[in-house]
C-alpha positions in Angstrom: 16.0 9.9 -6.0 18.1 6.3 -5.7 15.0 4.7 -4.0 12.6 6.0 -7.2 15.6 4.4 -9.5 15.3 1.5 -7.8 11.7 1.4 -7.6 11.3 1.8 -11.4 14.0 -1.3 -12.1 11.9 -3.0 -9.9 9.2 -2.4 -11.9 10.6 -2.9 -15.3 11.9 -6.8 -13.7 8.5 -7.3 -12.5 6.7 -6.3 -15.5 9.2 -8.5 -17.8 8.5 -11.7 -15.7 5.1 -11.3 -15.6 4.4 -10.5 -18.8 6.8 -12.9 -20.3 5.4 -16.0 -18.0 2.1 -14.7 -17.5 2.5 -14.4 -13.2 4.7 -13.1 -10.8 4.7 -8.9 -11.0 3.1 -9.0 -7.5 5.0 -11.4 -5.4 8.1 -10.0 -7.3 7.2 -6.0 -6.6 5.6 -6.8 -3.7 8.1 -8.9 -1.6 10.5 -6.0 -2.7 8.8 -3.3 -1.4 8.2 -5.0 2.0 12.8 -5.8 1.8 12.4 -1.5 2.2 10.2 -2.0 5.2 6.5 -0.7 3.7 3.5 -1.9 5.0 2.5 -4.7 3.6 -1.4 -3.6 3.1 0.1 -0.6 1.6 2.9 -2.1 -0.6 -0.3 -4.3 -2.1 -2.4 -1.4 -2.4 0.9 0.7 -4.4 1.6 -2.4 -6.4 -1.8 -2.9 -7.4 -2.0 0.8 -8.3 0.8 0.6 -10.2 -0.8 -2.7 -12.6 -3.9 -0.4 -13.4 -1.2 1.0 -15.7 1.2 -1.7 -16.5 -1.6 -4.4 -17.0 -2.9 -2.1 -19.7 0.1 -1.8 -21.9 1.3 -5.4 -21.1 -2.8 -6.0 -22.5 -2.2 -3.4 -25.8 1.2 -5.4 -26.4 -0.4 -8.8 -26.3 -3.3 -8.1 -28.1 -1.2 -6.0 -30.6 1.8 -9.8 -31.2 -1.7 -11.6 -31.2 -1.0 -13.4 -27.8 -5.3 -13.2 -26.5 -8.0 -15.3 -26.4 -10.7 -12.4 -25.8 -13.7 -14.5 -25.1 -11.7 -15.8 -22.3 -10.6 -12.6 -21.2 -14.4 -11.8 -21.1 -15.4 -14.7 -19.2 -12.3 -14.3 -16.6 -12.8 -10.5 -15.7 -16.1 -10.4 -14.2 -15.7 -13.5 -11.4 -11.9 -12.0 -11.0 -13.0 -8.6 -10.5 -15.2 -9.2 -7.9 -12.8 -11.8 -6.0 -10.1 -8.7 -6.3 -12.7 -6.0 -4.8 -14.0 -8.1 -2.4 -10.3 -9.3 -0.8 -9.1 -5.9 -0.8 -12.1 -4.2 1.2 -14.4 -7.4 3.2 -11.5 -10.0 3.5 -8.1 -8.8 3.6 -7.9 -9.2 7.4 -8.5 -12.4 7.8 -5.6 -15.0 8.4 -4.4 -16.6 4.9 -1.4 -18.0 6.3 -2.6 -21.1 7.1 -4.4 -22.2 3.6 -1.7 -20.7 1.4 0.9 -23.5 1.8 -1.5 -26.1 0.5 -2.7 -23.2 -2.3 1.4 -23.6 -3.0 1.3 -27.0 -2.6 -1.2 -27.9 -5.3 0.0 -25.2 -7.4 3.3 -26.9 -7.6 2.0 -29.9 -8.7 0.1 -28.4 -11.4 3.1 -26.8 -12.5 5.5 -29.6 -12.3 2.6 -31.3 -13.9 2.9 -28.7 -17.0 6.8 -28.8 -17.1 6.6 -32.5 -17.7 4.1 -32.7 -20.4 5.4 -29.8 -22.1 9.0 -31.7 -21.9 8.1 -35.0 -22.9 4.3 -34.8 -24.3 4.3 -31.4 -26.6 2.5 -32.3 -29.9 2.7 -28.8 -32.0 -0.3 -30.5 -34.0 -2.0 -31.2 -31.0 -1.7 -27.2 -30.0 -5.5 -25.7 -29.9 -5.4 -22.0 -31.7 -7.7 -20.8 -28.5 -8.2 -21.1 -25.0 -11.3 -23.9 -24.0 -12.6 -22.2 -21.0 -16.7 -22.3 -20.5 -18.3 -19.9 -18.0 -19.1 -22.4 -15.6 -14.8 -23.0 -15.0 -14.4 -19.2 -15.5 -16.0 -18.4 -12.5 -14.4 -20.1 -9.6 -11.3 -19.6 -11.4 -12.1 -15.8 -11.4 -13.0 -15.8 -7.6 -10.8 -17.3 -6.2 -7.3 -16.2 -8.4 -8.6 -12.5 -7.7 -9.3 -13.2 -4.4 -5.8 -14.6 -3.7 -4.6 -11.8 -5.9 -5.7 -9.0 -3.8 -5.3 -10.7 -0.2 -1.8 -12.0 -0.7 -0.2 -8.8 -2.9 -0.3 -11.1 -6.2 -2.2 -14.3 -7.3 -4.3 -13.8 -10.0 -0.8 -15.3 -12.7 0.1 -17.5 -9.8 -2.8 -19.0 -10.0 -4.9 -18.9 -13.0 -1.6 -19.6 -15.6 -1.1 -23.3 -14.1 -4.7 -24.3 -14.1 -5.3 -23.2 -18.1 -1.8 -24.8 -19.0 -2.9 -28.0 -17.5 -5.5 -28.3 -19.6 -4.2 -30.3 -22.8 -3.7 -28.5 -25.8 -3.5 -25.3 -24.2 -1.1 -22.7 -26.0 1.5 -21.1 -23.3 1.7 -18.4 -25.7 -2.5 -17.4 -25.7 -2.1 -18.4 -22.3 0.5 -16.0 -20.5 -1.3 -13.3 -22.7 -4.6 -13.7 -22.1 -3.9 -13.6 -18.1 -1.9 -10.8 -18.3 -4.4 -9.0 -20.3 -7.7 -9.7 -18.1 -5.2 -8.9 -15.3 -6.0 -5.3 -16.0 -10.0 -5.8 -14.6 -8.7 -7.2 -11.3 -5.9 -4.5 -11.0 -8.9 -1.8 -11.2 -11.0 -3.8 -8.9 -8.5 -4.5 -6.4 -7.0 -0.8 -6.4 -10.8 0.5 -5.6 -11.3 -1.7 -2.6 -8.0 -0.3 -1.4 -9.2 2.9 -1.6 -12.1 2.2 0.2 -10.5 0.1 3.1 -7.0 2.4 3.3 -7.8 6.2 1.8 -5.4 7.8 -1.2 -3.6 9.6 1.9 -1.7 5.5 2.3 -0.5 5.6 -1.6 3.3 7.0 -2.0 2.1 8.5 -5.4 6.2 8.9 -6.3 6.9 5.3 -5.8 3.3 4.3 -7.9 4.7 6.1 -10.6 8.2 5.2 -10.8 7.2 1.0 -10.6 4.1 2.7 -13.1 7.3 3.7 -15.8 9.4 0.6 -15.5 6.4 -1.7 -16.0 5.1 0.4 -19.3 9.4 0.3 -20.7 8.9 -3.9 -20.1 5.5 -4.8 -21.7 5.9 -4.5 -25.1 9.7 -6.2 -25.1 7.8 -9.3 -22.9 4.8 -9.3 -25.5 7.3 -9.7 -28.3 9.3 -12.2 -26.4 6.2 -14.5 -26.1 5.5 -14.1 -29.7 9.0 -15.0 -30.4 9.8 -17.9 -27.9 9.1 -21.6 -29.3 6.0 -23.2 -27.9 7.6 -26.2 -25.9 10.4 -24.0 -24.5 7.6 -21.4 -23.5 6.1 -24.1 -21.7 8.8 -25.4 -19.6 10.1 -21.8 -18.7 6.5 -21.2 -17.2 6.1 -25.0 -15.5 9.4 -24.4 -14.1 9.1 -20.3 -12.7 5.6 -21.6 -11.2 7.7 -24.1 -8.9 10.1 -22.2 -8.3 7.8 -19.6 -6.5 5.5 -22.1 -5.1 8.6 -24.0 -3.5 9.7 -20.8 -1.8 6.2 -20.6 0.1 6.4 -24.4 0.9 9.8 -24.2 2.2 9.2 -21.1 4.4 6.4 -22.1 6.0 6.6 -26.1 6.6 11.0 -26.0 6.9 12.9 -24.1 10.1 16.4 -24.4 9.2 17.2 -21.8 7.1 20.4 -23.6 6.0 18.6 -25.6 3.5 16.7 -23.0 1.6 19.7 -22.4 -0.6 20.5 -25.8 -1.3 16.6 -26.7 -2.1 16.8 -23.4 -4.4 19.5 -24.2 -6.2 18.5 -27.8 -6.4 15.4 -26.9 -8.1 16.9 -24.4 -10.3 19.3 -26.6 -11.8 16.4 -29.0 -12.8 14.9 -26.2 -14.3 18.1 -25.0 -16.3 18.6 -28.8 -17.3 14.9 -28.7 -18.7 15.6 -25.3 -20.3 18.9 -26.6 -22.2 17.3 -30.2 -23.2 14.6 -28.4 -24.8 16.6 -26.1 -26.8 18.4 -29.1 -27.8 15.3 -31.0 -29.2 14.3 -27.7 -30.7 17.4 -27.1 -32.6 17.4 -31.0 -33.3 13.7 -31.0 -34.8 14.5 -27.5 -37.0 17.7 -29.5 -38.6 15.7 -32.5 -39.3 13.3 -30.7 -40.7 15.7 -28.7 -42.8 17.2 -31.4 -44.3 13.8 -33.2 -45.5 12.7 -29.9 -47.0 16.2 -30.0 -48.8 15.8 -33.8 -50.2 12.0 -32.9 -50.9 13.5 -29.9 -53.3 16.3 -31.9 -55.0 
């Protein structure tokens, strides 16, 4: 019974990451349910499980606080779906170990890359109300976050949030919703070619459902917290979670002294915070400025 608590927190924390930052419920529920020594094709195969559910209500929330761009949700589910399927049944097997540290690599400067211009470069006029994605950048995109999605236990966020908040203009609100919502194809895809390669005799049905319960508790509270969060600071909290995971891959795989992972952590997270409390700052700044002309305009 402690393990199914536990397994539904986990659930409910990986939910509200991912559907507050648009990434991250795999590699969160994943890496902990691998710390409780589950196979890792089979703690993919229950997580992914799992997001048929939780993708759909984090979908119905975001939809519902008007966070989606559909076309672009209909553009990304098709290539993404058949990346998922085709990692989780052809390709899971094959080594990934060796590619995903550049994967991290590039990710991270994409998302140091969004931090920046969303700290120093946001323009709320410059904000487009959609998501400018044609078919032709769909598709790759699709393949290959729904490949990495279903081969490394969680991608598809990872991966495809970065890449649309580099383009300019991009709103990190439409953004981290319309991911999270298309999310819901791959999770279907992905869970089938389990299936296929593994058999339902693999899935731990009590453990599906319990990370199944906290996920559905978290979506509509992270929905409502991306409606509610300021565009900039939206922004910076994403630019700054998506190095913050991809410096963890980089530091495990290209650093042997365990010793300094703590020190590079918490390097980076203070950054982060400092970017976090400047914004705010600005924010609060900008709101009091603009109270005050609104108050000279009126008198």
């Amino acid at each position: 019974m402690k393990k199914l608590i536990v397994f539904a927190f986990i659930g409910l924390l990986a939910q509200l990451i991912d559907g507050a930052l648009g990434m991250a419920y795999g590699v969160t529920s994943s890496s902990l349910l691998l710390a409780f020594s589950i196979a890792p094709a089979v703690a993919s195969a229950s997580v992914h499980l799992a997001e048929v559910v939780t993708t759909a209500a984090s979908g119905a929330s975001h939809i519902k606080f008007g966070n989606v761009d559909k076309q672009t949700v209909f553009r990304l589910i098709i290539p993404g779906s058949i990346g998922a399927f085709l990692g989780a049944t052809f390709l899971s097997n094959l080594p990934g170990d060796l590619a995903k540290p550049y994967i991290s690599l590039f990710l991270l400067i994409l998302g140091a890359y969004v931090l920046l211009r969303f700290l120093f470069k946001f323009r709320a006029n410059e904000e487009k109300k959609g998501i400018t994605l044609s078919r032709r950048q769909a598709i790759p995109l699709g393949l290959i976050a729904g490949f990495a999605d279903a081969t490394g236990g969680g991608g598809w966020g990872p991966i495809a949030t970065p890449v649309l908040l580099s383009r300019k203009g991009m709103s990190a609100r439409k953004v981290v919703g319309t991911v999270d919502t298309s999310e819901f194809a791959i999770a279907v895809s992905a869970t089938l070619g389990f299936f296929i390669s593994l058999g339902w005799e693999q899935v731990n049905w009590l453990w599906v459902g319990a990370l199944m319960i906290g996920g559905i508790i978290a979506a509509p509270l992270a929905a409502w917290l991306v409606q509610k969060i300021h565009a900039q600071l939206m922004g910076v909290l994403v630019g700054g979670f998506i190095i913050l995971v991809n410096a963890r891959t980089l530091v495990t795989s290209w650093i042997e002294n365990t010793t300094v992972y703590p020190f590079v952590y918490a390097g980076l997270a203070i950054v982060w915070v400092a970017a976090i409390i400047y914004t705010a700052i600005n924010i609060g700044n900008f709101k009091s400025k603009n109270k005050v002309t609104i108050n000279s305009l009126a008198d």
